[in-house]
C-alpha positions in Angstrom: -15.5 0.8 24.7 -14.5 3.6 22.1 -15.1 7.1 23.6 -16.3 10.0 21.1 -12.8 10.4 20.5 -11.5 7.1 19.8 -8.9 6.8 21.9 -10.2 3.2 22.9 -10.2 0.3 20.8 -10.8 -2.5 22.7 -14.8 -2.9 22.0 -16.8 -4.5 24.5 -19.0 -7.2 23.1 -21.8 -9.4 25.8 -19.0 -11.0 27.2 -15.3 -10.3 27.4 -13.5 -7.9 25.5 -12.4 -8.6 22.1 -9.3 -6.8 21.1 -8.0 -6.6 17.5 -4.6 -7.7 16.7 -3.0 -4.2 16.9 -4.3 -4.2 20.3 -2.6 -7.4 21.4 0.6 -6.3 19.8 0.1 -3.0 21.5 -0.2 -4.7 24.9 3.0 -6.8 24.3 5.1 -3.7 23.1 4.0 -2.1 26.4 4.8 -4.6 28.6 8.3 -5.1 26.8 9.1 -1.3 27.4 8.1 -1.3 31.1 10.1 -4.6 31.5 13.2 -2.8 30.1 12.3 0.4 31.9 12.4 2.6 28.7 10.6 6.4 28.8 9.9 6.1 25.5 8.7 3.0 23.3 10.2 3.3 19.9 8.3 0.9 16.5 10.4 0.8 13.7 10.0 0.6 10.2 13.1 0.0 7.3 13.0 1.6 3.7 15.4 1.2 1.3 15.0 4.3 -1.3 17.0 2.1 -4.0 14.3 2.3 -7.0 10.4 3.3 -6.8 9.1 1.9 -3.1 6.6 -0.3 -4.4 3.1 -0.6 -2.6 4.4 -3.7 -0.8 6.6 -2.0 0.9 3.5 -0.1 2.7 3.5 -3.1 5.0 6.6 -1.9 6.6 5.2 1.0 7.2 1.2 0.2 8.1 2.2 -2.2 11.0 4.4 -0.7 13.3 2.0 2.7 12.5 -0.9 1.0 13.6 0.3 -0.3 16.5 2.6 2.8 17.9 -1.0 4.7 17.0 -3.2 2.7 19.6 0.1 3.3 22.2 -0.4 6.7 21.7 -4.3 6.5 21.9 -3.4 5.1 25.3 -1.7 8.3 26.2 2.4 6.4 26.2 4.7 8.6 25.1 5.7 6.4 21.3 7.2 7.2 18.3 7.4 5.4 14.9 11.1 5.9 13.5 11.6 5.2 9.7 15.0 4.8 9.2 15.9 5.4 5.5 18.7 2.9 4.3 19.7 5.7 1.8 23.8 4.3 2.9 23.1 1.1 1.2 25.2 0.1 -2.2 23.1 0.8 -5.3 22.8 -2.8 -6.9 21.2 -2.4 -10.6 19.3 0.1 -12.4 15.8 -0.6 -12.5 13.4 -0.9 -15.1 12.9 2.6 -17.4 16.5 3.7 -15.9 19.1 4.4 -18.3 21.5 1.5 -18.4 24.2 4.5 -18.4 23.6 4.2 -14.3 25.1 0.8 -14.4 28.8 3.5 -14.0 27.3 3.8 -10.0 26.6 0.5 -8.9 29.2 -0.6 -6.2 28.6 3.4 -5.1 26.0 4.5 -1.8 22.3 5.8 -3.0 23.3 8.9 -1.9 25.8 9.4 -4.1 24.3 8.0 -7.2 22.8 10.9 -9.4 18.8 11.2 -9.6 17.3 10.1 -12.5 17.4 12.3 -15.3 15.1 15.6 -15.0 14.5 15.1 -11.1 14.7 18.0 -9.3 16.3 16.3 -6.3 19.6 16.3 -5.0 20.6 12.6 -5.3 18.9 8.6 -6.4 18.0 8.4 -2.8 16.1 11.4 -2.3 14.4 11.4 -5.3 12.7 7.9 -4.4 12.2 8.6 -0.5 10.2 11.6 -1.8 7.1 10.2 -3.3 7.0 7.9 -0.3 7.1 10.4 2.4 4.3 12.6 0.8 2.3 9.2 0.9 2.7 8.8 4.1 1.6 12.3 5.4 -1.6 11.9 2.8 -2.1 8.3 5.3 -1.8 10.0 8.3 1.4 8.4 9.3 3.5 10.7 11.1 7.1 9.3 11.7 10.9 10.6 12.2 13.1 9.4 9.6 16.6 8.3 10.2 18.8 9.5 7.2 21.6 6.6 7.4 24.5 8.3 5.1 24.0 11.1 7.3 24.1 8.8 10.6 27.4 7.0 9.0 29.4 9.9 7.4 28.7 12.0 10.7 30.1 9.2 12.8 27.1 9.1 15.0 28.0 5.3 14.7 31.7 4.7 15.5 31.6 3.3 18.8 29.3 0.6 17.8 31.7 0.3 14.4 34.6 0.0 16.5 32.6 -2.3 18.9 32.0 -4.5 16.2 35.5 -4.6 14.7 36.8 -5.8 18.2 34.0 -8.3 18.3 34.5 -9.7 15.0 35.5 -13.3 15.8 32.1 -13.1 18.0 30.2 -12.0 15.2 31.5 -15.0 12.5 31.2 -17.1 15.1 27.2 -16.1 15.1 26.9 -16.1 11.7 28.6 -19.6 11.2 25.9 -21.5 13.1 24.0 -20.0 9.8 25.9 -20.3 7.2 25.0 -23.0 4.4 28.3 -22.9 2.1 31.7 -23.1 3.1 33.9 -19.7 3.7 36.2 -20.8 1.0 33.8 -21.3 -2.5 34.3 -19.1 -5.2 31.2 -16.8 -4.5 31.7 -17.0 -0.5 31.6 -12.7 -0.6 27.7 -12.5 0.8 26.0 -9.9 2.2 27.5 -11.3 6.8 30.8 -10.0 5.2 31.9 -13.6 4.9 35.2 -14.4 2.9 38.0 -16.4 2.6 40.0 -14.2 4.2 39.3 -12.8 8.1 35.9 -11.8 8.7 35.4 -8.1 9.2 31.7 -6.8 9.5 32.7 -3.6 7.7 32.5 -2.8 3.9 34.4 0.7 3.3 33.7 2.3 0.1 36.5 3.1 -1.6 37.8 7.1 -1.9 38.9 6.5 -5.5 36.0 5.0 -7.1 33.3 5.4 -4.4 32.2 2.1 -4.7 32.5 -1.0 -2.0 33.9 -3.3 -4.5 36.5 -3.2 -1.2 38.2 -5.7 0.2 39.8 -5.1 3.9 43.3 -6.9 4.1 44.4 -5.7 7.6 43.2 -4.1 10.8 44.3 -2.9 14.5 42.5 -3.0 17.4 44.7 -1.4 19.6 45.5 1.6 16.8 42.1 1.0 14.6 44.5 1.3 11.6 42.9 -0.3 8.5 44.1 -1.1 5.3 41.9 -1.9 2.1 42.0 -2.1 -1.4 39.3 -1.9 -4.4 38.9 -3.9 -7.4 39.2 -0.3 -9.4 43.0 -1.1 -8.3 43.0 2.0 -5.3 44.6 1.0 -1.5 43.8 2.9 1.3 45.1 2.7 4.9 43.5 4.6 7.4 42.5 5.2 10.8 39.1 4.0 11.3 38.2 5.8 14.4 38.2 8.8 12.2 37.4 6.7 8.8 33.3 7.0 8.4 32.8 6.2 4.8 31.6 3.2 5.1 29.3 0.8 6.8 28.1 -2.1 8.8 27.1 -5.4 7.0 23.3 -5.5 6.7 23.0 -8.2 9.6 25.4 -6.7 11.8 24.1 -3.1 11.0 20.4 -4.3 11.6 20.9 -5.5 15.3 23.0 -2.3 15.9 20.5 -0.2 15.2 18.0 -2.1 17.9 20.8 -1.2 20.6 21.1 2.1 19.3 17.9 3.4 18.8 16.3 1.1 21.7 13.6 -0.5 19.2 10.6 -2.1 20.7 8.7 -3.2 18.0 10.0 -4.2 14.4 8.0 -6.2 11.7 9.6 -7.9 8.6 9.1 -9.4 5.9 9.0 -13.4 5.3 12.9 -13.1 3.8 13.9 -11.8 7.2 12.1 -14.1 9.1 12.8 -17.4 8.3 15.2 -19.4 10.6 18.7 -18.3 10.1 17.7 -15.0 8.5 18.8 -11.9 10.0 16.3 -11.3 11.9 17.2 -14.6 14.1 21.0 -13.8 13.9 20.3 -10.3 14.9 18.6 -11.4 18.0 21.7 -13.0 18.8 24.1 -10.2 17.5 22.5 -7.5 19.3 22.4 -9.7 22.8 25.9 -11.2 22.7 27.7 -7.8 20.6 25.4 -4.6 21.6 24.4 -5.4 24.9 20.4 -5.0 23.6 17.7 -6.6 23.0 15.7 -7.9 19.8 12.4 -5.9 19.2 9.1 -8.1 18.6 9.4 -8.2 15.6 6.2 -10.4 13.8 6.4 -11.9 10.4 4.2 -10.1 7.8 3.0 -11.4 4.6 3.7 -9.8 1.6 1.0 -7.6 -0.6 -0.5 -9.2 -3.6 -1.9 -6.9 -6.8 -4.6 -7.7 -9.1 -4.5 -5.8 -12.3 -0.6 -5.4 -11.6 0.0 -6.4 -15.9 -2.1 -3.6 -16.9 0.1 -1.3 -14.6 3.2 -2.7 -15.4 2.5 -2.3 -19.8 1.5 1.4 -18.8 4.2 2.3 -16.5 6.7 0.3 -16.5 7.1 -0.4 -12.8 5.6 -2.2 -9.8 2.9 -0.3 -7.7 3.7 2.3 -5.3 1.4 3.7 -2.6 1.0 7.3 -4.4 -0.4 4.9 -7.6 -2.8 3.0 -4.9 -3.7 7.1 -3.5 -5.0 7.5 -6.9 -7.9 5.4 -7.2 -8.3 4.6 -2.7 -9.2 7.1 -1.0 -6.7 7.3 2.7 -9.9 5.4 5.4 -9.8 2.5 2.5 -6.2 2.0 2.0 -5.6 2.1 6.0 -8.1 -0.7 6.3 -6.8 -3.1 4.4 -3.9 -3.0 6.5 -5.8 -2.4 9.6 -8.4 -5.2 9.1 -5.7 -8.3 8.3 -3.5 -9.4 10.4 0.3 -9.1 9.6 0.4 -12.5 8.5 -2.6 -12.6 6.5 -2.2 -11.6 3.1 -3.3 -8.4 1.4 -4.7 -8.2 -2.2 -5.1 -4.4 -3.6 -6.9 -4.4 -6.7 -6.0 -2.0 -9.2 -8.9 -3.9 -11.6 -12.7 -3.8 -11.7 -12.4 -5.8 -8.1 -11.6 -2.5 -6.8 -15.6 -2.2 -6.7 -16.6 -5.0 -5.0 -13.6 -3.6 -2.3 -15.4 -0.5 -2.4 -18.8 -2.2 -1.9 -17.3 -4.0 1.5 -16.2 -0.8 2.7 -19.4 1.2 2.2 -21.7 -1.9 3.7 -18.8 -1.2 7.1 -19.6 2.2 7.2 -23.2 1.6 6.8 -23.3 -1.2 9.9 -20.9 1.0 12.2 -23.6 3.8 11.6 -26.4 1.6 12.5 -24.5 0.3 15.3 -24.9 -3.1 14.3 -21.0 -3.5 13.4 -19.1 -6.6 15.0 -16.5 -5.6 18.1 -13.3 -6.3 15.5 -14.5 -4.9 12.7 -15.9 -1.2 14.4 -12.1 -1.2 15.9 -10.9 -1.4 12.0 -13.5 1.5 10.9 -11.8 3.7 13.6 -8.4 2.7 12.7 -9.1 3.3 9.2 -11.0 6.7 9.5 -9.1 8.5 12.9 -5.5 8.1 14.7 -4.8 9.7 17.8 -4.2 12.9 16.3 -7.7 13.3 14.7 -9.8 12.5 12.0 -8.6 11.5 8.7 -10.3 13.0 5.1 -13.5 11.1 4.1 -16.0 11.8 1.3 -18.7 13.6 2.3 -21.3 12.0 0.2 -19.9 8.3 -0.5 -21.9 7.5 -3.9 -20.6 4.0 -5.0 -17.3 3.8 -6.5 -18.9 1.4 -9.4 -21.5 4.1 -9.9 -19.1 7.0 -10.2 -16.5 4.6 -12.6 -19.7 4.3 -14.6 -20.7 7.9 -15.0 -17.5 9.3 -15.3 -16.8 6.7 -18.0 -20.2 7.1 -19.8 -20.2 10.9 -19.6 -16.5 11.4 -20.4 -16.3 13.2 -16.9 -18.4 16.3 -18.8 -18.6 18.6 -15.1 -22.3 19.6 -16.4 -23.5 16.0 -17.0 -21.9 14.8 -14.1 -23.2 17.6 -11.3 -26.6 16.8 -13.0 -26.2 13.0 -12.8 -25.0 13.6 -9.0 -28.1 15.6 -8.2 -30.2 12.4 -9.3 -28.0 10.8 -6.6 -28.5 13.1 -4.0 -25.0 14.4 -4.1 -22.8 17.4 -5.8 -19.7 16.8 -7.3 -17.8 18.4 -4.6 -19.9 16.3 -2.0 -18.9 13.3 -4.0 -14.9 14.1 -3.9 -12.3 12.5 -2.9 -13.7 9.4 -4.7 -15.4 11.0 -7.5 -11.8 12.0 -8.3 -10.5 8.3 -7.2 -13.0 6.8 -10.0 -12.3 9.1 -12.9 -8.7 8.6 -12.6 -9.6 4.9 -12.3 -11.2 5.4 -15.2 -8.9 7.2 -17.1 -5.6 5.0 -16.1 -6.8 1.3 -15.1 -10.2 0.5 -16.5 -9.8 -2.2 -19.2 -10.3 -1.1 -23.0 -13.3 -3.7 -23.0 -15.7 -2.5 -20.3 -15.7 0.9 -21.5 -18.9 2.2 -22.2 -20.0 4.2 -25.2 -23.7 5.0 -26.2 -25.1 4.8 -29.7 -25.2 7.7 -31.1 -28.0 7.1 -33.7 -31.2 5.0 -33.0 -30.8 1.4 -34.6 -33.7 1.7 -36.3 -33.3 -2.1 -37.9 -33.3 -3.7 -34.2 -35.9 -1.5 -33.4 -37.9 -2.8 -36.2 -36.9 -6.6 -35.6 -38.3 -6.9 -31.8 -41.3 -8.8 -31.6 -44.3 -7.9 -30.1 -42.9 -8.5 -26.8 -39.8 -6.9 -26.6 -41.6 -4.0 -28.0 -43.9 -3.5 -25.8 -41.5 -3.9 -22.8 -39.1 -1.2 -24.5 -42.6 1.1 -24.6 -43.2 0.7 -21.4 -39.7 1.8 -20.2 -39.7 4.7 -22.3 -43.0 5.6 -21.4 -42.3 5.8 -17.3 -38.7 6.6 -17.7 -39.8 10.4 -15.7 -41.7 8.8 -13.3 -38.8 9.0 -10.4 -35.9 10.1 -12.0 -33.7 8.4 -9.5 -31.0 5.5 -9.3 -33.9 4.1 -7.1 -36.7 5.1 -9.2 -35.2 3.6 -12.0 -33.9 0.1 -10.6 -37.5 -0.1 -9.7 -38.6 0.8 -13.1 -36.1 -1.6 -15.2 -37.0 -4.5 -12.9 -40.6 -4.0 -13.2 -40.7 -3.8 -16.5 -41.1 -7.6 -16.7 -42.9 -8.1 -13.6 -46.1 -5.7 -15.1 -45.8 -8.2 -18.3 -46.6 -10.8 -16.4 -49.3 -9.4 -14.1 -47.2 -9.4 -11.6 -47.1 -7.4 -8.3 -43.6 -4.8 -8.2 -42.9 -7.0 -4.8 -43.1 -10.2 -5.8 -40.4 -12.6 -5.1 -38.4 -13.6 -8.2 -38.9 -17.2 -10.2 -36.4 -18.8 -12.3 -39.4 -17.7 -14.7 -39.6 -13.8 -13.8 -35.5 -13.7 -13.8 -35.3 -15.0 -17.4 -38.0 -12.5 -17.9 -35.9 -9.9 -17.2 -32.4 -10.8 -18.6 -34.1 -11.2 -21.6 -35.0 -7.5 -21.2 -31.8 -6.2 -20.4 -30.5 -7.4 -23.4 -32.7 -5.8 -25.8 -32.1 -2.5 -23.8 -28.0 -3.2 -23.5 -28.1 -3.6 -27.9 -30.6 -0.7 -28.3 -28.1 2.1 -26.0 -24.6 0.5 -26.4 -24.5 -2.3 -29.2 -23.9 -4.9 -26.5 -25.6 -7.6 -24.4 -24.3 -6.3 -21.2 -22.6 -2.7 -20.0 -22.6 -1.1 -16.4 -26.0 -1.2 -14.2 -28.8 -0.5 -16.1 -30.4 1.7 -13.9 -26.7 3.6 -13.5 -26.6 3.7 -17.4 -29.9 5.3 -17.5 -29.6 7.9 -15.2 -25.6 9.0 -17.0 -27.6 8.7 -20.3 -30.4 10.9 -19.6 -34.0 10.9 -20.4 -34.0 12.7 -23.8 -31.5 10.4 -25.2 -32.9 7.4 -23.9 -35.6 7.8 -25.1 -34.2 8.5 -28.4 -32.6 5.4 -28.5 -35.7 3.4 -27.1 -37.3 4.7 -30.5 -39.3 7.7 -28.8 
């Protein structure tokens, strides 16, 4: 069962208990780290900070944090570790980058100069930043592994030197792999593979800074290495005292298991597919390091609707501060929390946003009842608490389509909308986070075609046209528009409407008949206030218009 505190989340249903998938993974992570007899169990998550850390990356993150969140619900001393690939070779300028950057590709991300204006030291920093101040907005608390500092400090060169001795060992792993032949014409990949001896370590070179390196001899005995540079620089030195440099990505991967003593690692589809490094890492860090591979499920990657329209206005993918802007922290943790890790995830940066919005509000409504499914109460907690406490929620959760709709109609006026809110039984500071979510949904993502903009003036010629139907349904909304000056009051009221036309009663099931009735209605309403056959909820549009104007418009 889940305590007051909701440090349980297996739910018990009639029967046996049905656990969520974070629970199962939990129980296998456990059982993993008292079979290897570790104090602490240690989840994992890789970033490389190498342009903007796009919203797919999340998943990364999300996973192991959910499940090293129930272990610590359970009282097992965990940690999440983010280790922050800030070591790796800077491969191409992205997007909105000046192409001038293309000077420090070759060099480390920590040595490649911010963009221009940052305020931060270096290209790695100022992309891990946005990413870290997501995560403590998600409630994800972590300790991040700076790798340049883990390299250059030689915190790694017994497992270097480990894996210079064990080179033949390594290629040897990495042949039953390989797909083309050590000797074609593009044979440098990222094993370290070449036509020449393997070595699993790519210096970067002390004239140039970059790893356009090639090593040409090597020591055991001494550790005495000699490289050269396509810049034209040679360089022999001793690497048991040489630490700039680093481990190929599927050598340095399985290192870091050993190193770090990683329980529980997720990856993407890339990494594990057979023969990709997650596979010859198992191997590596068995046969090489003396470890173990991590569980390590596959996750599926993170779809985005409405991506074009972020794209033309930014110029860039999605990252989870963007996704912060419009979701408030309880929705964006349940996407993740309510999928498995191979399911797919879809975050909607369009109008499907609401209906997203209108799933999560019908959750919270059925957990508050208590008539929520085992599963999908575990997600609510997961989404709103983690074992250090709640998480921020909004107070007074008006419907996200409703705000969009208000703050769009109104222009986000503070007096309209407080007294649009009151009708709603809630105050603009009641109504935040998400009243803030919506307007800058509004303001950044809402397409140019479903804004909303009342007449200003009466249109006194479709007034005049109606026949003596329409008009006498327009009189009759005008004339009870007061009656309950509510978004309840006045669904009732627009829906009515037709029903009184017809002598019907107000709670009368509706015929193909009645619901012609009434779209026919809604038009004439739609032209008189916005010039258009459809617009937001009627009843929403109402209550952001206001009665005066309304009623102007309805010809009163």
């Amino acid at each position: 069962m889940i305590d007051q505190e909701g440090r349980t989340l297996v739910v018990e249903t009639a029967g046996a208990p049905e656990p969520d998938w974070v629970s199962r993974m939990a129980d296998e992570v456990i059982e993993a780290a008292a079979r290897r007899g570790s104090p602490r169990i240690v989840c994992a998550s890789g970033l490389s900070p190498s342009g903007p850390i796009h919203l797919g990356n999340l998943r990364e993150v999300m996973t192991p944090h959910l499940v090293a969140d129930e272990i610590r619900r359970r009282g097992h001393d965990v940690e999440h570790l983010i280790s922050w690939d800030d070591y790796d070779r800077f491969r191409r300028v992205p997007a909105g980058i000046d192409p001038a950057w293309e000077e420090h590709i070759g060099k480390p991300l920590s040595a490649v100069p911010a963009p221009m204006g940052s305020p931060f030291a270096n290209w790695a920093e100022h992309f891990k930043a946005p990413m870290i101040a997501a995560l403590a907005d998600l409630g994800v608390p972590h300790r991040g592994v700076n790798q340049t500092e883990r390299y250059t400090g030689g915190a790694y060169r017994d497992q270097v030197l480990l894996a210079m001795r064990e080179r033949a060992r390594i290629d040897g792993i990495l042949g039953r792999f390989r797909t083309k032949k050590k000797d074609a014409p593009d044979s440098d990949d990222e094993d370290g593979a070449s036509g020449r001896e393997y070595y699993p370590f790519k210096p970067y070179c002390s004239a140039c800074g970059r790893d356009d390196t090639t090593i040409t001899a090597y020591d055991d005995d001494t550790t005495e290495m000699t490289y050269t540079c396509a810049c034209g620089a040679s360089e022999t030195v001793l690497l048991r005292e040489f630490t700039r440099g680093k481990l190929v990505w599927k050598v340095d991967w399985p290192m870091r298991w050993a190193y770090e003593g990683v329980h529980f690692e997720p990856s993407g589809v890339d990494h594990s597919s057979p023969g990709s490094s997650y596979q010859v890492g198992g191997l590596i860090v068995d046969e090489v390091f003396g470890g173990e591979a991590p569980i390590g499920p596959m996750y599926a990657f993170v779809g985005i609707t409405g991506q074009a329209k972020m794209s033309s206005s930014k110029g860039a993918v999605p990252t989870p501060g963007d996704a912060l802007e419009i979701l408030e922290v309880p929705v964006l943790r349940w996407l993740f929390a309510r999928r498995r890790p191979n399911q797919a995830i879809k975050v909607a940066f369009d109008q499907e946003l609401h209906r997203l919005y209108d799933e999560w509000d019908a959750l919270e409504r059925k957990v508050t009842a208590g008539t929520a499914g085992a599963v999908e109460t575990t997600g609510h907690v997961r989404a709103v608490t983690t074992a250090e406490g709640d998480l921020p929620r909004t107070a007074q959760p008006v419907a996200y389509r409703t705000l969009a709709s208000v703050v769009d109609i109104t222009a986000g006026d503070p007096a309209q909308l407080e007294r649009i809110l009151a009708g709603l039984d809630a105050t603009p500071e009641g109504a935040r986070p998400r009243l803030d979510k919506a307007a800058h949904w509004v303001a950044s993502y809402m397409p140019d075609e479903a804004h909303t903009r009342l007449r200003d003036e009466p249109d006194a010629a479709l007034l005049a046209s109606l026949d003596e139907q329409d008009r006498e349904a327009v009189a009759m909304l005008r004339d009870h528009l007061t009656d309950d000056w509510s978004l309840d009051g006045l669904t009732t009221l627009v829906y009515g409407v037709p029903k009184k036309q017809a002598g019907l009663p107000l709670d009368v099931k509706p015929t193909d008949e009645l619901k012609a009735a009434q779209r026919r209605f809604f038009v004439v309403v739609y032209r008189l206030l916005v010039g258009a056959d459809t617009g937001p909820r009627l009843p929403t549009l109402l209550l952001a218009a206001g009665p005066e104007r309304v009623r102007r418009l309805l010809g009163g």
